[in-house]
C-alpha positions in Angstrom: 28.7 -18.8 -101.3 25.1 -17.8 -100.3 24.1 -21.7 -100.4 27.1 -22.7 -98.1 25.8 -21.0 -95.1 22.5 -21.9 -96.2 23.1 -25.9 -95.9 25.5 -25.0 -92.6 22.5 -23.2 -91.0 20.2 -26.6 -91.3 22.8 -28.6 -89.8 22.9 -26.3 -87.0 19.4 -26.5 -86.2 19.3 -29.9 -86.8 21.9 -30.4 -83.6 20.1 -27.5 -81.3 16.8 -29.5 -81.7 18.4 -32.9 -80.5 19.8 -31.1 -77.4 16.7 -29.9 -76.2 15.0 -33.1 -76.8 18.0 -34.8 -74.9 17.7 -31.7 -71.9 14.1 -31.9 -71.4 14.4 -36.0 -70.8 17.0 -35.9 -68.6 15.0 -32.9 -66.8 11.9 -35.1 -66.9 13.8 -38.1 -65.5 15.0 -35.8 -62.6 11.9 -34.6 -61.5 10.2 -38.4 -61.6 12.7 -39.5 -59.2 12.4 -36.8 -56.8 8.6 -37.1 -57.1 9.3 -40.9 -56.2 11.4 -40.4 -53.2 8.4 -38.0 -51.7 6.0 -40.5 -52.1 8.3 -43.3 -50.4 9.0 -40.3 -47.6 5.4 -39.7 -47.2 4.1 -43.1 -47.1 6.7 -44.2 -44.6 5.6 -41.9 -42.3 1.9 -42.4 -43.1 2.4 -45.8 -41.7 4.5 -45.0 -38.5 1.8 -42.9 -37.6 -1.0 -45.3 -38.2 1.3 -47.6 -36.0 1.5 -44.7 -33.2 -2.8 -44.6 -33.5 -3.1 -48.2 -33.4 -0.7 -48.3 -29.9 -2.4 -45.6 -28.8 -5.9 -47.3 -29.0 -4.5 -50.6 -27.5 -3.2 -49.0 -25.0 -6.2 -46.3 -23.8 -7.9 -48.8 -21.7 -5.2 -48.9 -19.4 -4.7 -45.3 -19.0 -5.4 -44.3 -15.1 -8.4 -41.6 -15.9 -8.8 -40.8 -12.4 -4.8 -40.1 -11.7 -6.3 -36.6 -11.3 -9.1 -37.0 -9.1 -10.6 -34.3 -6.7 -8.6 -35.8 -3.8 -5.2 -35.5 -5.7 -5.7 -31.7 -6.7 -6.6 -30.7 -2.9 -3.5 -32.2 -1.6 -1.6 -29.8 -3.8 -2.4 -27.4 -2.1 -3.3 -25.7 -5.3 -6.6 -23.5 -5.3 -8.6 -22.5 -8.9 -7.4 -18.6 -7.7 -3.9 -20.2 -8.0 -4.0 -20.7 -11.1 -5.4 -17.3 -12.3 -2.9 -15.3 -14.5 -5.1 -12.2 -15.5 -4.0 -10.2 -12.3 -0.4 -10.0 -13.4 -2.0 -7.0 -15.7 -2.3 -3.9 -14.2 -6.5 -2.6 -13.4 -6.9 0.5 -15.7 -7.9 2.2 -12.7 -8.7 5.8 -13.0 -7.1 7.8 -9.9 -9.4 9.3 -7.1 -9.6 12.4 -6.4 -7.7 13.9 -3.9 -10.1 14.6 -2.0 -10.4 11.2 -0.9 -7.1 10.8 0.5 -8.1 13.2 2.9 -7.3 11.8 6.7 -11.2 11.9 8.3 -12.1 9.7 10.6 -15.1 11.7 12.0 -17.4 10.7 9.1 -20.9 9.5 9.8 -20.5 6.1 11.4 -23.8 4.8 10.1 -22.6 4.8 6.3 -19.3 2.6 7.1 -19.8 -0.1 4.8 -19.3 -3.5 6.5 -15.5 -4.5 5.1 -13.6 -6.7 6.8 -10.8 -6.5 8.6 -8.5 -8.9 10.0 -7.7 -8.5 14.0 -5.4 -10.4 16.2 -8.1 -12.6 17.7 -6.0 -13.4 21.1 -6.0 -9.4 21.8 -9.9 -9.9 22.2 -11.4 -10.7 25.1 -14.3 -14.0 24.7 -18.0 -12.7 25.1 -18.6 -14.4 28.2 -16.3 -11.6 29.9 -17.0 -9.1 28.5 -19.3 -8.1 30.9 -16.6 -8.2 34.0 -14.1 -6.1 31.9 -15.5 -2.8 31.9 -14.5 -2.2 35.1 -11.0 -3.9 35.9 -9.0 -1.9 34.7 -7.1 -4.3 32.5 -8.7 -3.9 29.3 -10.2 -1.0 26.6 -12.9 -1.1 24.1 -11.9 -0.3 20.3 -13.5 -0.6 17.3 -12.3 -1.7 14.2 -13.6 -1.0 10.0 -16.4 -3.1 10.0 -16.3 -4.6 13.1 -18.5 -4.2 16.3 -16.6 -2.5 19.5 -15.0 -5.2 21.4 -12.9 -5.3 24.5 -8.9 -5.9 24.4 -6.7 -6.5 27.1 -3.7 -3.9 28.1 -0.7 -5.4 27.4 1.5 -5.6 30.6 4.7 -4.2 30.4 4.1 -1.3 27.5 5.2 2.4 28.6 2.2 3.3 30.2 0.0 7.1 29.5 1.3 8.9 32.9 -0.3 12.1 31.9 -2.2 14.3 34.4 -4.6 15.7 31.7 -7.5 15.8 34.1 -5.6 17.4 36.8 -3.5 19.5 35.0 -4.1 20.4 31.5 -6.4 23.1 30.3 -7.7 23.7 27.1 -10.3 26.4 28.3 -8.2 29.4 26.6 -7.0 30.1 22.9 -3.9 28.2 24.1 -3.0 25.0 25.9 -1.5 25.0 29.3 -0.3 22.2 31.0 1.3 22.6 34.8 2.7 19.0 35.5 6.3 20.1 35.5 7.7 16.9 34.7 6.6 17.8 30.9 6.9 21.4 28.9 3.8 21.4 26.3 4.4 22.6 23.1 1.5 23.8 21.0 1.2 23.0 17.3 -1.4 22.6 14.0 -1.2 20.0 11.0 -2.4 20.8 7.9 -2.7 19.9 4.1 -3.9 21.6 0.5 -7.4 21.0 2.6 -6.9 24.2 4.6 -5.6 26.7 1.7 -3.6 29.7 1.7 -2.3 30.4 5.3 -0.8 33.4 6.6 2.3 31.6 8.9 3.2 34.7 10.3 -0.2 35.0 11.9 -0.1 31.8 13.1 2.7 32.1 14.8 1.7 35.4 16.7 -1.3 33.0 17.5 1.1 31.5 20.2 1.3 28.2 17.5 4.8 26.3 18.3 5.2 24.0 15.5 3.5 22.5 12.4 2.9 19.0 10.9 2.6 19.3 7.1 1.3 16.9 5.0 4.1 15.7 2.2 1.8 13.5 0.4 0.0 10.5 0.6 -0.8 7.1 -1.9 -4.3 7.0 -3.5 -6.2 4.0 -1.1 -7.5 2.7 -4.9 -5.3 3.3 -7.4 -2.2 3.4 -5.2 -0.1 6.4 -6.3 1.8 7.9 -4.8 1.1 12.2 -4.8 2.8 15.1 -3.7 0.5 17.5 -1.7 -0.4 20.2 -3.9 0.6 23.1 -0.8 3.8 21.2 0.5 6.1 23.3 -0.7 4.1 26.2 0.0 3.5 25.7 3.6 6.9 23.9 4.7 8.5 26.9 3.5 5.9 29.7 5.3 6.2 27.6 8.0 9.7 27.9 8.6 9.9 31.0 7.1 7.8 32.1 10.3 9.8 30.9 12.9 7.4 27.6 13.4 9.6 24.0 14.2 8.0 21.6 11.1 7.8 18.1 11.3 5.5 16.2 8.3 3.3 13.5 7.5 2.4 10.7 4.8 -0.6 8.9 4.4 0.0 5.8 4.0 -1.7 2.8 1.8 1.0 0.9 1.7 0.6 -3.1 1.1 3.8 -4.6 0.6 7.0 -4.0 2.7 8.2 -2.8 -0.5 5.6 0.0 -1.1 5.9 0.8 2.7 9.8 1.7 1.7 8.9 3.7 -1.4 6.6 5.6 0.8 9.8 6.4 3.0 11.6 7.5 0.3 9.4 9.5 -1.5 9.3 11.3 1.8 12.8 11.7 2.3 13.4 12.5 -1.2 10.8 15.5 -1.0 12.4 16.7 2.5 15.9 16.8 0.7 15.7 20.4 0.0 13.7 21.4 3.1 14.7 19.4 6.2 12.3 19.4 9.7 13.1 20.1 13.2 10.4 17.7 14.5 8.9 13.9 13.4 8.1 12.5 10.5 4.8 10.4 10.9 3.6 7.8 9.4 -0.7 8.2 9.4 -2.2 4.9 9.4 -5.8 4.9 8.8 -8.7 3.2 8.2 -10.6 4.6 4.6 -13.9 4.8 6.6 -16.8 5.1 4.0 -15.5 3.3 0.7 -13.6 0.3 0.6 -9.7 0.6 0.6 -6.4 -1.7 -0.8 -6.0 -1.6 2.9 -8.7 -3.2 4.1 -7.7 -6.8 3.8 -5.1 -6.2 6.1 -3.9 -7.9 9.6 -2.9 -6.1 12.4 0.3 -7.8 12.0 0.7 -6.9 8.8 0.0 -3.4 9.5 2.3 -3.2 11.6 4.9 -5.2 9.7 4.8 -2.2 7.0 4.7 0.7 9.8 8.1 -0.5 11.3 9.3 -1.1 7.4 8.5 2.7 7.0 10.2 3.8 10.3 13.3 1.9 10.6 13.7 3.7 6.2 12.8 7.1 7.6 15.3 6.6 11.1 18.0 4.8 8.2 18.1 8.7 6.7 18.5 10.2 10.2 14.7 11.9 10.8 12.8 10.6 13.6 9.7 8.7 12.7 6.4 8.5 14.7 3.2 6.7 13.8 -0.1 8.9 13.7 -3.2 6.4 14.3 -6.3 6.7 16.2 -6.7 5.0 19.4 -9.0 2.2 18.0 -6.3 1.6 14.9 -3.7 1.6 17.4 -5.3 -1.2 19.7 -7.6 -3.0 17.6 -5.5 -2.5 13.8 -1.9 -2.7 15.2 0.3 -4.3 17.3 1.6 -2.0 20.1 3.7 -3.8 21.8 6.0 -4.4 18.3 6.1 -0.5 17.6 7.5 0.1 21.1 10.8 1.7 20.1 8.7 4.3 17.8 7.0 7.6 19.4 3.1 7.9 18.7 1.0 10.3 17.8 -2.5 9.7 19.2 -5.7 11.1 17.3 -8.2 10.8 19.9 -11.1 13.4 20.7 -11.7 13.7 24.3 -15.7 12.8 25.2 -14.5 13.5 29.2 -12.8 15.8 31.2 -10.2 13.1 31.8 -8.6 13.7 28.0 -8.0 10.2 26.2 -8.4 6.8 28.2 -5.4 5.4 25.8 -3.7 3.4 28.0 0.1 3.4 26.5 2.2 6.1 26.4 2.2 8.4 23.3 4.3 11.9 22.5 1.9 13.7 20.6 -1.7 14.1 20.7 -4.4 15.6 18.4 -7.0 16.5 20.4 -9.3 17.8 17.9 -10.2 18.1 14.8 -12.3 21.2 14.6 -10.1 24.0 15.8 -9.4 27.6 15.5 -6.2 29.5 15.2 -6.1 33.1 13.5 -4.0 32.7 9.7 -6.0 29.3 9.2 -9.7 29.6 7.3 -12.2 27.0 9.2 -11.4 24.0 11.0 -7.7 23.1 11.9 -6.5 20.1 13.9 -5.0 21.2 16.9 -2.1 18.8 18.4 0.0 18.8 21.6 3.7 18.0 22.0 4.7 16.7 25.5 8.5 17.0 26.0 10.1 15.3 29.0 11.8 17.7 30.8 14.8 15.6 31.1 15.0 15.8 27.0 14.6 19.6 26.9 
């Protein structure tokens, strides 16, 4: 028995070693035809290609090479700027301080830098007349950023400033008085985080009517948009003191779009609070550094202010525009922002009060006051009130 499997076991391995031989031709075989069909593959497409090079090369002489000349590019309409991507990332700007949001346009006019800024050429009068303006009474000086003081002409049919300031307004004592009895003058202060802790209840018994607070204001670099640090503080001690309160944002707004987030900011921070008196837009120049402002029009300017106003009027406050008397004739458009009230920052240098030649509701008249509850300067404002709206 032990040499039966013995002789079965050869015959076995006899028959496993012919199937492998047989497997690892047919295996072989395989893999030469597929090697085979590559190389047909590759050369086929070696030549095409060599074909496509060849046409190329006949056909380069006849290419156009100046299809994209200087004179084709320019009548695009296209610019090199045009094509420049990188400013759809946002600057890593660091944010200014706050201090230079503060509203002040008493700074030393020999350090303004010379930005500048675009003006509504037909509101300025040519040089050659210049010299026949200053007394016709149908044109004012104003200066814009950057620019040299120039002469504009008084647009004809604007509300005119009928106020008697020289004959009846004195600012002599601690308050105001004003006899023309067409108008009852209310007295009032506006004020930011700049002025610090203040006592309301003093400033009341001061004979102060009302207050304009600062809400907030957009950084002129960076452009964000900040609460003022006192807001809350002084609304509520203002009203808590028996003053009216109105407020103010300071605007940098470049885009009709910003110009309505800056209306809703301040209508979202009112929500809680509420005013009895305007809400102003401040529209200022950035005097000593250079601004996301300056570039600018006067029509554009004023594009965004009545953007702001008719968001503000849409949430039932009453909006008024704060601007000095230059940005209001030489950086805006006046005659556009006629169905809005202004509030004029203008510093008398005459008896006469403010040569602004349109009419105007409120009026700072200066910005180095004095009222007991306030440490140092204050801005002082007056409110004239048409006796018919009493």
């Amino acid at each position: 028995m032990p040499g039966y499997f013995d002789d079965r076991d050869k015959n076995e391995n006899k028959t496993y070693k012919k199937t492998v031989v047989y497997f690892v031709a047919a295996v072989s075989l395989v893999m030469l035809l597929f090697l085979a069909i590559i190389y047909a593959n590759t050369k086929q497409k070696q030549d095409k290609r060599r074909e496509l090079d060849k046409e190329l090369a006949e056909n380069k002489e006849e290419l156009d090479l100046n299809a994209f000349d200087d004179e084709t590019v320019s009548s695009s309409g296209l610019k090199s700027e045009d094509l420049d991507f990188w400013d759809m990332y946002e600057k890593d700007e660091e944010p200014e301080e706050e201090e230079e949001l503060k509203p002040d346009t008493k700074k030393d006019k020999d350090d303004i830098k010379d930005t500048s800024s675009s003006l509504s050429e037909d509101k300025i009068m040519p040089d050659e007349e210049e010299k026949d303006a200053e007394d016709d009474g149908k044109h004012i000086k104003a200066k814009a950023k950057g620019q040299d003081e120039k002469w504009y002409e008084i647009i004809e049919g604007l509300e005119g400033n009928d106020y008697d300031l020289k004959g009846s307004l004195s600012l002599n004592g601690l308050r105001p008085e004003y006899s023309d009895r067409n108008y009852t003058l209310r007295w009032g202060v506006d004020v930011s985080k700049y002025q610090g802790a203040i006592d309301w209840a003093k400033v009341k018994a001061g004979g102060v009517d009302y207050a304009m607070i600062r809400v907030g204001a957009r950084g002129y670099g960076s452009g964000q948009l900040m609460l003022d640090e006192n807001f809350v503080t002084n609304i509520m001690g203002a009203r808590g003191a028996g003053l009216d309160t109105g407020v103010y944002f300071f605007s940098q707004a470049v885009t009709e779009e910003e110009a309505i987030e800056e209306a809703n900011f301040t209508a979202g921070a009112l929500l809680n609070y509420g005013v009895t008196y305007p809400v102003a837009l401040d529209v200022e120049w950035v005097e000593n550094d250079q601004a996301r402002t300056d570039d600018l029009s006067a029509a554009d300017r004023t594009k965004l202010a009545l953007k702001f106003c008719e968001t503000i009027k849409a949430f039932g406050y009453t909006p008024v525009i704060y601007a000095t008397k230059d940005m209001l004739i030489a950086g805006l458009n006046p005659d556009e922002l006629k169905e809005y009230d202004v509030w004029l920052c203008d510093e008398p240098d005459n008896e006469a009060g403010t040569d602004y030649p349109y009419r105007f509701s409120m009026w700072q008249y200066t910005r180095n006051g004095h009222v007991d509850g306030i440490t140092g300067d204050v801005d002082l404002n007056l409110y004239f009130i048409r006796s018919k709206e009493k």
